[in-house]
LUMLUM-562462 format. One record per residue (C-alpha): residue in three letters; x, y, z. Coordinates in steps of 0.001 Angstrom, whole numbers, plus 524288, in hexadecimal, padded with zeros to 5 digits. Layout:
% residues N
AlaXYZ;...
END
This chain:
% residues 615
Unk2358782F19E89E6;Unk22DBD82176E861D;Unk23217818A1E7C77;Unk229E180FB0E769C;Unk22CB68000BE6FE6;Unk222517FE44E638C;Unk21C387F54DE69CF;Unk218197FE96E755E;Unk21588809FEE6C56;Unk20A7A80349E654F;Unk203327FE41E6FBB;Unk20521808B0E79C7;Unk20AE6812EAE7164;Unk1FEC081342E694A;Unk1F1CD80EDFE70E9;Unk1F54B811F3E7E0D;Unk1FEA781D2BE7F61;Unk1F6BD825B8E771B;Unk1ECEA82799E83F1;Unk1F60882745E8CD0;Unk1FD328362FE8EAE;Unk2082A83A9DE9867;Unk2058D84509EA0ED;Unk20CC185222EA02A;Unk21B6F85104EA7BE;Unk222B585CD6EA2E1;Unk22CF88603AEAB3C;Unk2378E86D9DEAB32;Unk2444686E37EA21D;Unk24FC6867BDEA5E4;Unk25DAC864E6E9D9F;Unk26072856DFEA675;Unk25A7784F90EB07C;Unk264E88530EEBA34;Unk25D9C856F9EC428;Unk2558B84A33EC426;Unk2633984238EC456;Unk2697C84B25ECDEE;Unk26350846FFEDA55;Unk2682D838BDED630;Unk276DD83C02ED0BB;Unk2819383CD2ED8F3;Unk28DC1847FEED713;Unk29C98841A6ED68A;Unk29D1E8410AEE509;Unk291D8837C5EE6FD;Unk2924282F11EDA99;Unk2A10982E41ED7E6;Unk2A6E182098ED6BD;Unk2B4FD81CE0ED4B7;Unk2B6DC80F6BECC87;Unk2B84780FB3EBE10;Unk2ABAF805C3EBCF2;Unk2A30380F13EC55B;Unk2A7488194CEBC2B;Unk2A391811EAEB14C;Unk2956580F72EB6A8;Unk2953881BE2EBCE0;Unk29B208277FEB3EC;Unk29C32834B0EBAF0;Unk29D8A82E58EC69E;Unk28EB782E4CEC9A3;Unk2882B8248CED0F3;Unk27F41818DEECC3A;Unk273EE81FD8ED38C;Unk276AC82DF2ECB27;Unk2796882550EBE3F;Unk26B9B81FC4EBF13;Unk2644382B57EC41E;Unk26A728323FEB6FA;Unk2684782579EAD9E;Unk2588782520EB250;Unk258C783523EB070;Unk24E698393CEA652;Unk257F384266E9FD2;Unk26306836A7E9D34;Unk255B882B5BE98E2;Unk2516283544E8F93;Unk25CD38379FE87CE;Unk25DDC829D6E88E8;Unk2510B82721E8426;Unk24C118215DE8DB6;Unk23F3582153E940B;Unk2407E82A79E9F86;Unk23FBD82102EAB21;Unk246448142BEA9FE;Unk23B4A8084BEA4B8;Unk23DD57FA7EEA5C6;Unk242CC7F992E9627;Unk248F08073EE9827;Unk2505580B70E8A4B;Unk25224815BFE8186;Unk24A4B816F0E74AF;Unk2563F8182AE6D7C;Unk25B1580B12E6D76;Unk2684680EDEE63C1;Unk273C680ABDE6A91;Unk27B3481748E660E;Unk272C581D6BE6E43;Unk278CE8180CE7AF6;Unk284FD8164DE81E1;Unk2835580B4EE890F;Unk27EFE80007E8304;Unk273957FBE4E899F;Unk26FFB80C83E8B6E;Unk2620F80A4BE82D4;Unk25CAB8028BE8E34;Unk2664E807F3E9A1A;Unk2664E816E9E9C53;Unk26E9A814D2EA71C;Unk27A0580D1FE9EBC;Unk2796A81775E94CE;Unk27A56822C4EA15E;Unk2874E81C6AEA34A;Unk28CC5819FFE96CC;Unk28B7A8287DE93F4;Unk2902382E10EA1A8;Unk29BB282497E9DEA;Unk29CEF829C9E91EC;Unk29C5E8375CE946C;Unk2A74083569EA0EE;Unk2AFC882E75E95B2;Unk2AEAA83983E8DEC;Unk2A7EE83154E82DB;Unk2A87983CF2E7706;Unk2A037832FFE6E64;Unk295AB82E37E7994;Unk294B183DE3E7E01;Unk291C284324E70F1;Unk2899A83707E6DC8;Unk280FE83AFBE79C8;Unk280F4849A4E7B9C;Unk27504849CFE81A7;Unk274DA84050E8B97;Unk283F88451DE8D92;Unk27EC6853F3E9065;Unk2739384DD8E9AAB;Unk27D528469EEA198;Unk2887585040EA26E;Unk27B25858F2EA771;Unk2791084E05EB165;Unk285A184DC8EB65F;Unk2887E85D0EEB851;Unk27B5F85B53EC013;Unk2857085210EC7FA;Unk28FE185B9CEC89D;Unk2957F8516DEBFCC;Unk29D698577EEB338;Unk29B9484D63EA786;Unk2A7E685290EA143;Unk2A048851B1E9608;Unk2A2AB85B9AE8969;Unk29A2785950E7D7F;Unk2A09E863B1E75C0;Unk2A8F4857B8E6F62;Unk29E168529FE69CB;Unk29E1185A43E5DBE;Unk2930C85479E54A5;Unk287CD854D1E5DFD;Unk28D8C862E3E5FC8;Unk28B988657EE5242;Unk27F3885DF1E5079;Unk27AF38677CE5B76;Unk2804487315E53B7;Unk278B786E39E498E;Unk26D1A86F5EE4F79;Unk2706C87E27E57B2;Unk264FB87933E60ED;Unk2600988558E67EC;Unk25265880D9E6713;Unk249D387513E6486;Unk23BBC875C1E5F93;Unk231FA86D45E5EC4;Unk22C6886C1AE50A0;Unk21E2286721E4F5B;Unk21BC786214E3FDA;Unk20B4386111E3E5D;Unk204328551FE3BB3;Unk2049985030E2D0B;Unk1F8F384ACBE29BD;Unk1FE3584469E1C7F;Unk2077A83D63E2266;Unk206088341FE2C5A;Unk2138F83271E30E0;Unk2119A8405EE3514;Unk2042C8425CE39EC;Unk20648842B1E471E;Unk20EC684F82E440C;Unk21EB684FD3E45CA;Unk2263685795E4F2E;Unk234CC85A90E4F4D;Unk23FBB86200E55A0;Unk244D886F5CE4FE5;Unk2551C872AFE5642;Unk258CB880E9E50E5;Unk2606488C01E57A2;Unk2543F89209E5CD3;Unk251DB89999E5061;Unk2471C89773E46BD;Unk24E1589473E3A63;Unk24A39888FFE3625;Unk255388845EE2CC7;Unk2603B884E2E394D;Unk256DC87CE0E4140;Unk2569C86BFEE42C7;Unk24BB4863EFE450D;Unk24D2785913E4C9D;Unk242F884F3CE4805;Unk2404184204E4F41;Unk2384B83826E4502;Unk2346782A10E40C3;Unk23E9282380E37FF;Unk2352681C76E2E31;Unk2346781357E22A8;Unk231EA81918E180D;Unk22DFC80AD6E128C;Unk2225D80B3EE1D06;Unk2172780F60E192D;Unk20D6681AA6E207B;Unk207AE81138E2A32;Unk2141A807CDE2BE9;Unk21BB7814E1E2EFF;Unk210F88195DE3867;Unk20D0280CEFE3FFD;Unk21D3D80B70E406A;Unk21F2D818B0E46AE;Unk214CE815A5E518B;Unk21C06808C5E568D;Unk229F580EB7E5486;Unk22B938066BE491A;Unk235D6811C3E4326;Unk24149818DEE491B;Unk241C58277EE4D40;Unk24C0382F68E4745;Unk2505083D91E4C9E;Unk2506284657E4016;Unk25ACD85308E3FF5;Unk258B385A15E34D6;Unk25794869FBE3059;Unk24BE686F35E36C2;Unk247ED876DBE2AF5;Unk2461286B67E22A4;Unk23DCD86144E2CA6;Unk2364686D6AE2DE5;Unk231D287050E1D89;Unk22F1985FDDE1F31;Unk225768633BE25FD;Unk21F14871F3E211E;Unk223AD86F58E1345;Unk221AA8621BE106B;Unk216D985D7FE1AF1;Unk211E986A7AE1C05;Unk20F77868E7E2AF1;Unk2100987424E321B;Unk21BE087498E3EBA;Unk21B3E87A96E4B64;Unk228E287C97E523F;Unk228A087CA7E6134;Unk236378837AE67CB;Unk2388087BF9E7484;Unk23D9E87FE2E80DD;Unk2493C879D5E8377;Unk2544387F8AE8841;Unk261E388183E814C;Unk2679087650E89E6;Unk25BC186CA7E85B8;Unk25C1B86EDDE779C;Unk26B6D86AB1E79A4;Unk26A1A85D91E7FE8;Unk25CFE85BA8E7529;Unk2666E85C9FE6C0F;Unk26FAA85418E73DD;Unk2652184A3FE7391;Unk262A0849FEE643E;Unk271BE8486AE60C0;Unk2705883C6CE68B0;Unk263AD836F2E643C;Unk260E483CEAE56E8;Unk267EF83000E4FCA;Unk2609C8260FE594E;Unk2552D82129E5334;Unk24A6381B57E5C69;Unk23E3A815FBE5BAE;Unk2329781FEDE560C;Unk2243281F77E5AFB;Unk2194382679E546D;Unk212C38288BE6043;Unk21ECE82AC6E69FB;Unk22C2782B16E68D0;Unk22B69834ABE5BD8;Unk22E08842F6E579D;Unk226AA84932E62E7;Unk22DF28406BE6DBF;Unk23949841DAE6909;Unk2380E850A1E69CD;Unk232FD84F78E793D;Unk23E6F84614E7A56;Unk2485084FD8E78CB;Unk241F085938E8002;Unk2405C8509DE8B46;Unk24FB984B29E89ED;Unk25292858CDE8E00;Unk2490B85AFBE995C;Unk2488284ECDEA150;Unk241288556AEAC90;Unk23539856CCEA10D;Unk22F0384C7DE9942;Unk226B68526DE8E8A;Unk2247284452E89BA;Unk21B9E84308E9324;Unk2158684C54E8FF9;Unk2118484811E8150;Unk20DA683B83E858A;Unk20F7A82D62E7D82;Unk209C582F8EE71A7;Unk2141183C5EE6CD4;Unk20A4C84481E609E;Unk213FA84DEDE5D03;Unk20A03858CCE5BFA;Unk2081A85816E6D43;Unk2186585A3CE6E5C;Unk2164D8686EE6A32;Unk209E48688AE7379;Unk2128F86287E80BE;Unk21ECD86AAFE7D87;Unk2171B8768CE7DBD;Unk20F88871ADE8A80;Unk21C8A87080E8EF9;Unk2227887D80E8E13;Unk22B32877ADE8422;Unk2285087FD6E78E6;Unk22C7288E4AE7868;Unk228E4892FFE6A2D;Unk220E788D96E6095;Unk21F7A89034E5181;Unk2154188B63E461A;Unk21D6788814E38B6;Unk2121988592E2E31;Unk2142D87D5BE23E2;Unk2124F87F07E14C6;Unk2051187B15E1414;Unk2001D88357E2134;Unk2062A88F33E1956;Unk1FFB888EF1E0D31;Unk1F39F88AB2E14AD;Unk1F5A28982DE1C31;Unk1F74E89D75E0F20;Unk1EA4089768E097F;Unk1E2A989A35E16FC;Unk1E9748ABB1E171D;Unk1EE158AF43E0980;Unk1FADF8AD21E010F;Unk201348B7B4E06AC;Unk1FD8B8B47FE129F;Unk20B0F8B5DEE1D97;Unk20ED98A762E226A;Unk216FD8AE58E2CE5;Unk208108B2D2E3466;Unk202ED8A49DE3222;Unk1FA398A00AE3E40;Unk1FF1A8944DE4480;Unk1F76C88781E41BA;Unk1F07888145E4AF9;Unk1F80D8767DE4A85;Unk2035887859E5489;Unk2054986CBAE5BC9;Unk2045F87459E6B03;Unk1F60E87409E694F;Unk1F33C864C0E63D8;Unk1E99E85EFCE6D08;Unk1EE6A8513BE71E7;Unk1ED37845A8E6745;Unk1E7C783D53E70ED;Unk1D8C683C67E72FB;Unk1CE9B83753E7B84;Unk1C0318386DE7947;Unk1B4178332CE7E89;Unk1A5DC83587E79F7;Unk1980882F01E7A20;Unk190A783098E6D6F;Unk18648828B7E66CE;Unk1837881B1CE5BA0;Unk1763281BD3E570A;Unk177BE80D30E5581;Unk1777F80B84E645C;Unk16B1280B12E6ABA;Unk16EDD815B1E7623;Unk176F081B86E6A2F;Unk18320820CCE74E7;Unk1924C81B62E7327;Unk19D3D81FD3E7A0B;Unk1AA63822BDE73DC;Unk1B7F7823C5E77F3;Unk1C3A0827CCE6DAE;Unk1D0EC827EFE7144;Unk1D8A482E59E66DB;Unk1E8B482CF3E6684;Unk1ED20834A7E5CB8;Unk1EB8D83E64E565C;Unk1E2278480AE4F72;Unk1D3F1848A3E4A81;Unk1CBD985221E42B6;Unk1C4BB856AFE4F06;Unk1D0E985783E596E;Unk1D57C864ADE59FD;Unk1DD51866C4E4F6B;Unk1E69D87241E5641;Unk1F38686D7BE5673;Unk1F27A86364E4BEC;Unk1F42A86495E3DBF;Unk1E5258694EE381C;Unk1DBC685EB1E3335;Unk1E547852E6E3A6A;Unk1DE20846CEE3BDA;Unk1E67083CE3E3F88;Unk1E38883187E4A9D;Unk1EB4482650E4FC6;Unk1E6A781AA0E5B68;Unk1D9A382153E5C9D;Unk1CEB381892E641A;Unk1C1B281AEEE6498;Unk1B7FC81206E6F2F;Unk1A99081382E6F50;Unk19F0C80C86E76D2;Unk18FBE80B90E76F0;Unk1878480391E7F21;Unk18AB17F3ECE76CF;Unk19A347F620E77C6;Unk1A72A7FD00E78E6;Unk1AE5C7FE37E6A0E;Unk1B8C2805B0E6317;Unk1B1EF80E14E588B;Unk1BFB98133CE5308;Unk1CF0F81022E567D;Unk1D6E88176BE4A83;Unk1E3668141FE491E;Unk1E6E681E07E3FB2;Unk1E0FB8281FE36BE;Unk1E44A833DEE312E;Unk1DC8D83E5EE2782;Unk1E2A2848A4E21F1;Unk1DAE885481E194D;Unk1E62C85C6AE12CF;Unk1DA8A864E5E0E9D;Unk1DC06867CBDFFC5;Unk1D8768760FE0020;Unk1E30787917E094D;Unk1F264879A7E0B85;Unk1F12786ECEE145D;Unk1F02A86527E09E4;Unk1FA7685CF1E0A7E;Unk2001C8641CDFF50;Unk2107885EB8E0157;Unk20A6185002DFFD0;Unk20FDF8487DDF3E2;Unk200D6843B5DF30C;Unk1F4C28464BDF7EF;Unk1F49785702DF8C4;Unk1E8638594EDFD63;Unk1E37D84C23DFECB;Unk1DBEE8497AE0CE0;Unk1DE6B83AA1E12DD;Unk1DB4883310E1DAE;Unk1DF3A82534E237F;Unk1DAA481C9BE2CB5;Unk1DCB381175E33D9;Unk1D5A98097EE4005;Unk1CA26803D6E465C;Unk1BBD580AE9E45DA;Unk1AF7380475E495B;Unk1A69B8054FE3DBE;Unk199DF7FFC6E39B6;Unk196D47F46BE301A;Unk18C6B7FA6BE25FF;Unk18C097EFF4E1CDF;Unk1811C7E9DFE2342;Unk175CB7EF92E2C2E;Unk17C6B7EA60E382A;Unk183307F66AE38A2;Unk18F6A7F042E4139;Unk19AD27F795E45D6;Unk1A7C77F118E46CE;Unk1B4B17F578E4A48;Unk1BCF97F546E3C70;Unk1CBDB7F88FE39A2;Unk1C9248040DE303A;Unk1D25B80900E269E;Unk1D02281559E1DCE;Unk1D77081D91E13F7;Unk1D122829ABE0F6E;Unk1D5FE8345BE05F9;Unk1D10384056DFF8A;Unk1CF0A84FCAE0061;Unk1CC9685A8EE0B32;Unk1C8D786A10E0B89;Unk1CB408758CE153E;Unk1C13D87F03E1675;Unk1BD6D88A53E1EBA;Unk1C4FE89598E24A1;Unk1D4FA89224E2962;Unk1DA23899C4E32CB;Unk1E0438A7C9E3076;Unk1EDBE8A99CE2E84;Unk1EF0589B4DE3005;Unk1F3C088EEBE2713;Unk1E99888659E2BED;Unk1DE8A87FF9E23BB;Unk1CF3A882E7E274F;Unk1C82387EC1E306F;Unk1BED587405E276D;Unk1C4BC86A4CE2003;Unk1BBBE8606DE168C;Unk1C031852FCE109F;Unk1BD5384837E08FB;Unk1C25883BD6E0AA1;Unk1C0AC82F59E01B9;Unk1C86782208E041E;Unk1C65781333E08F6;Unk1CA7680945E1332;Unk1C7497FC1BE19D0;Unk1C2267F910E246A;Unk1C1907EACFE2AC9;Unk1BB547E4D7E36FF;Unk1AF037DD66E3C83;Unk1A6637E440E30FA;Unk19F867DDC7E266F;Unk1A94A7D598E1F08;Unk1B49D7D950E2797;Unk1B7837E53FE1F40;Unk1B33B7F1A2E17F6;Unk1B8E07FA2BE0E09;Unk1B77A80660E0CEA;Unk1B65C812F3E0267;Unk1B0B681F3AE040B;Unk1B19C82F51E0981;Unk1B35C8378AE166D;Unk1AD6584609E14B3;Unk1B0AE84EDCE1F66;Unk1B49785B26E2416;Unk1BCC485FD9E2F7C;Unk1B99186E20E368C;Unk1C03A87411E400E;Unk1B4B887D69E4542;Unk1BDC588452E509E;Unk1C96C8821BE5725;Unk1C2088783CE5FA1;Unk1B91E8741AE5929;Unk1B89E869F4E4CFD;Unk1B1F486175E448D;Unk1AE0F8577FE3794;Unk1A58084FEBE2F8E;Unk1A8AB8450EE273E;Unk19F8683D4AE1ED1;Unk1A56082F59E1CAE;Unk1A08082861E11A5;Unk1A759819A3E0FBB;Unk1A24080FCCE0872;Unk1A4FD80167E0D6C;Unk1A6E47F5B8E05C7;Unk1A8A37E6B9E0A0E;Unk1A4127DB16E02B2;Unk198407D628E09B4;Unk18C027CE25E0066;Unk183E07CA30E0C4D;Unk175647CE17E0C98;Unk173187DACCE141C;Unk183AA7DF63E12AE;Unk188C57E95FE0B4A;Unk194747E7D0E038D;Unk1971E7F873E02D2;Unk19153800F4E093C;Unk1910D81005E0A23;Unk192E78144BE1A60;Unk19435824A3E19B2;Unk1965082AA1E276A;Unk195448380AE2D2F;Unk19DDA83C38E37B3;Unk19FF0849FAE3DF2;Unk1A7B784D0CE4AFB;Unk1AA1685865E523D;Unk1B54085D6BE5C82;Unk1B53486905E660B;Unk1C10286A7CE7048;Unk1BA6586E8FE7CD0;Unk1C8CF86FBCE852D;Unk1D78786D7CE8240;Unk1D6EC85EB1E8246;Unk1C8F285B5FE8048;Unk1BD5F85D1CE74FE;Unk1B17A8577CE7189;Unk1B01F84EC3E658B;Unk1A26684A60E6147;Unk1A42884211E53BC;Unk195E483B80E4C6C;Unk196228326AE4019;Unk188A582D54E3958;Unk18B4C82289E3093;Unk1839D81A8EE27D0;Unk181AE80D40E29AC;Unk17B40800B1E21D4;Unk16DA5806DBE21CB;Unk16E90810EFE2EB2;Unk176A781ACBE33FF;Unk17CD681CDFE401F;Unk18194828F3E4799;Unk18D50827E0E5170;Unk1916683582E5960;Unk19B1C835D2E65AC;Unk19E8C8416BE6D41;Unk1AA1A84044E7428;Unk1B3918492FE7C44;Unk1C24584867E7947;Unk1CE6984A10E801D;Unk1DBE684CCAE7C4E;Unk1E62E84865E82FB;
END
């Protein structure tokens, strides 16, 4: 598993990593690696030594050869933490010393391969039932060896009843939609469900890996903090039943609960893994190294011969775990768990009386997201050019827009992070758009889905944004376009209309908004700055299950203090814009998007039809 320093997570982590995806390496179950040591390990016969300082060095009696085949096994790095080959600065990402045995074991899985070998020849009660886990493998290792550890972990009575606790029969992955209203979650949440293989609820755990913040930070602090590990991870154990109305009762976001296919003897040594991590605190990433790895983590602790990891590539969306885990064969059952607001929507859409039991799934079960990644390139046209024809490129990172297919996703989620957009004509090469964030969210006010649990704002529509767009200069009849940081808040109202589907608690397929706010925008344009006020009108329709599209009328007035003959001070610069979307194959659609705007004393039309891939 990769580990990240800040410093690498911002500049790689964020610009680069994004593009870059790992190809599929899923492998067959396995409890150890002890067939991939075995070839290397030697029995009693061959490794046995006889002075009290080999022993020391060489516990068991193996040889130096079978102690590092086993210390560079994947199985033994991984519940380390460790990357899975030695690197040059090889260490774990837990760098608490409690952790470890031997003192330099963060940076030496070799020393700390000794120190518990050592310890478990000893008989150390308080270094075995420290390290269950790691104590199981190895005792594994060793009967592979023909080797008996001597090793009994039925004295260690309080993982024992931890483990009772928890009666694991069966683990579950649960997927928590994304919340719109809330940035912290927008990306969606998932989490681990441990019960006895039944489905009640209130005997079952969840097992929740999240970011330890300050609650003195603000929104963006918190956010920007979580993307360079600026907080701590923390592994949450708590009753299942109430992590579970957090999220239907209070955030009214639907769950989906995925049983996976581990075997009895896996979902022991998982749990042997969380007694020995679940108070170690490491650093948490917003784009790796967060709830959804942590979940592949354990999986892959307990299957060395597979690396699902590799599978989700290094940017981790927790909506694609669902999506890999099924690829996988990892997932045997699955089961939709709608929130409050989906059922009285279903109620609003089919009756009062209508039978919650016979609800229709939504369409927003994480096995069928699309990728969040996106690559598109197009040719179009600029009626200011003399040949008129541009070329575009758009590389888009994360996550969601009104036209991507919205299966999978939470309805109406537009939501985009590190999202670059290149055009060129026949003068030069530019970036028309490079958002760095920006969100909308409708809670349409005629509907369930209104953000109705918010202590503000129930049925209120909003959107935020923040980054560089290339716009043009009206204040004089120049007409120039410049490249400007652009910053906008927006609030206001939105409606659902049109037909929902039957027996479902989903919202129709047209939703209409208004939208009225300000924000700045500075740069290389007339007086090095602009305010400005004004109103997006737009709707969003969802014509067919691949097909989709909007309007919006943009209407901002701009305002900078300017008295020189032939400026404007304020002007009024209303756009059009429409776009449209049809998938054409699993992974690929069609996107044509067209904007007329007014100018100083013209107008100008701009189109681009492009073809995207997901990946």
């Amino acid at each position: 598993m990769k580990h990240t320093t800040k410093l690498s997570a911002i500049s790689s982590g964020i610009f680069i990593l994004p593009f870059v995806m790992s190809l599929p390496s899923y492998a067959a179950n396995t409890i150890t690696d002890a067939a991939q040591i075995k070839p290397n390990a030697v029995s009693r016969q061959d490794g046995f030594v006889d002075t009290k300082a080999d022993q020391m060095m060489n516990p068991y009696g193996l040889s130096d050869k079978a102690l590092q085949s086993i210390s560079q096994s994947v199985g033994w790095r991984r519940l380390l933490l460790f990357q899975d080959t030695p690197v040059e600065h090889d260490n774990s990402s837990i760098d608490n010393p409690k952790f470890f045995l031997a003192q330099n074991g963060r940076h030496d899985a070799h020393a700390e391969l000794i120190a518990t070998l050592s310890a478990m020849q000893r008989g150390d009660s308080d270094a075995i039932c420290r390290f269950v886990a790691r104590t199981h493998f190895l005792t594994q290792v060793l009967a592979a060896q023909d080797i008996d550890s001597g090793i009994d972990d039925r004295q260690c009575s309080d993982f024992h009843a931890f483990a009772g606790t928890l009666n694991a029969k069966r683990l579950s992955l649960i997927f928590a939609e994304e919340h719109p209203n809330n940035i912290a979650s927008a990306f969606a949440h998932v989490l681990m469900r441990v019960d006895d293989g039944q489905d009640e609820d209130k005997a079952a755990t969840a097992i929740n890996y999240t970011v330890q913040p300050n609650k003195a930070d603000g929104v963006l602090v918190s956010t920007a903090k979580s993307i360079i590990g600026g907080y701590l991870g923390v592994m949450e154990i708590m009753p299942y039943q109430k992590k579970a109305d957090d999220y239907l009762v209070k955030d009214e976001r639907d769950l989906w609960q995925f049983s996976l296919n581990l075997t009895p003897k896996e979902v022991t040594q998982i749990v042997r893994h969380i007694w020995e991590v679940k108070e170690m605190k490491r650093p948490y990433f917003f784009t790796h190294d967060n709830c959804a790895t942590e979940i592949v983590r354990l999986i892959d602790v307990v299957r060395p011969k597979g690396h699902v990891q590799a599978d989700i590539g290094n940017v981790v969306i927790p909506s694609r775990i669902a999506a890999i885990l099924s690829q996988a064969g990892m997932v045997t059952d699955q089961k939709f768990i709608p929130s409050n607001s989906t059922i009285r929507q279903a109620k609003l859409n089919n009756g009062e009386d209508f039978d919650i039991d016979h609800i229709v799934p939504s369409r927003n079960n994480p096995v069928h997201s699309m990728p969040v990644h996106r690559i598109g390139v197009g040719a179009g046209m600029d009626t200011r050019l003399d040949d008129r024809a541009v070329y575009g490129i758009q590389l888009n990172t994360a996550y969601q827009d009104w036209l991507d297919n919205p299966h999978g996703v939470r309805p109406l989620l537009d939501l985009q992070a590190m999202s670059l957009e290149v055009i060129a004509d026949d003068q030069k090469v530019k970036i028309k758009d490079f958002t760095i964030f920006s969100t909308r969210s409708l809670n349409p006010a005629n509907t369930a889905k209104n953000n109705a649990t918010a202590k503000k704002g129930v049925g209120q529509a909003s959107a935020l944004r923040v980054g560089l767009t290339q716009v043009i200069d009206a204040s004089n009849e120049a007409n120039n376009d410049h490249l400007v940081f652009d910053v906008q808040i927006k609030k206001g109202k939105a409606w659902n209309f049109g037909q929902p589907r039957p027996g479902s608690g989903e919202i129709a397929d047209t939703t209409c908004y208004a939208l009225a706010g300000g924000g700045v925008q500075a740069g290389r344009i007339n007086q090095g700055y602009r305010i400005g006020l004004g109103a997006d009108l737009g709707c969003v329709h969802y014509a067919t299950d691949r097909l989709r599209g909007l309007v919006e009328v943009s209407l901002p007035y701009y305002y900078h203090s300017d008295d020189a003959p032939g400026m404007r001070s304020g002007y009024l610069q209303p756009a059009l814009s429409v776009g449209i979307q049809a998938d054409i194959a699993p992974y690929h659609a069609v996107r044509l998007t067209a904007q007329r705007e007014k100018l100083n004393s013209d107008y100008i039309t701009q189109a681009m039809l492009s073809v995207q891939r997901y990946f």
